[in-house]
N, C-alpha and C positions, 0 to 999 in steps of 0.2 A: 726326593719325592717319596712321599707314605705309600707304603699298598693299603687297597682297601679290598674287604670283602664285597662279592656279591650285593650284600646286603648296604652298603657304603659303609659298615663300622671300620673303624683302624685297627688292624691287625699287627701294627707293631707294638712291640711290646717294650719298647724304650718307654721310660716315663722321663719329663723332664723336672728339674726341679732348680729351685734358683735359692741362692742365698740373700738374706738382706742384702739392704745397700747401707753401704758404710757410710753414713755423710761425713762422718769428720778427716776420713781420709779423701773423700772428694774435694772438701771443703778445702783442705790444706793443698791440695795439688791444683785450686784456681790460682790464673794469671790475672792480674788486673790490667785492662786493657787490649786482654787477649781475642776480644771480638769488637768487631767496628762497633757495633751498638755502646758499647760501654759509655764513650763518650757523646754520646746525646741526649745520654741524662741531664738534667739539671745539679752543680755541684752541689747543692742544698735539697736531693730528693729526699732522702730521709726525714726532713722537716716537713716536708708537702704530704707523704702520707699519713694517713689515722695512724693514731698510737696504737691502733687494737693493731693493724696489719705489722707494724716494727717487731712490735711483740713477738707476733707468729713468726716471722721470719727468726726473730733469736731463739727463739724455742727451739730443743733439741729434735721436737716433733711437730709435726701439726695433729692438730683434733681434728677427727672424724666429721669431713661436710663445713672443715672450716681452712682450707687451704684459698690464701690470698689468690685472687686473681689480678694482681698487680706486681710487675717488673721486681725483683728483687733488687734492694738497696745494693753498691757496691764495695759497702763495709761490712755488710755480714754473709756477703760469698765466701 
């Protein structure tokens, strides 16, 4: 638990700070089939989505305001 002053500001003086996230070492350390959902995809999902969303997902990044809001394929976890 933080103390706060009086005034409610935080008076600790830890700051936190975070490092990126790695995806390629996330990426490498998925299981395929390691969550019940895996398998309720369709084995031909990647053909069912737009080409634009495949893209993004292979991309090392996403743009800014353009992250898919669809289930990621299970070949480029």
């Amino acid at each position: 638990m933080q103390s706060t002053s009086g005034s409610g500001s935080n008076t600790n003086s830890k700051s936190s700070t975070s490092a990126p996230l790695d995806f390629s070492r996330i990426k490498a350390s998925y299981k395929p089939g390691s969550t019940p959902y895996d398998s309720t995809l369709p084995p031909n999902y990647s053909e069912l989505l737009p080409k634009a969303m495949v893209e993004a997902f292979k991309a090392a990044k996403f743009e800014w305001g353009k992250v898919p809001e669809w289930v990621p394929p299970l070949d480029v976890r």
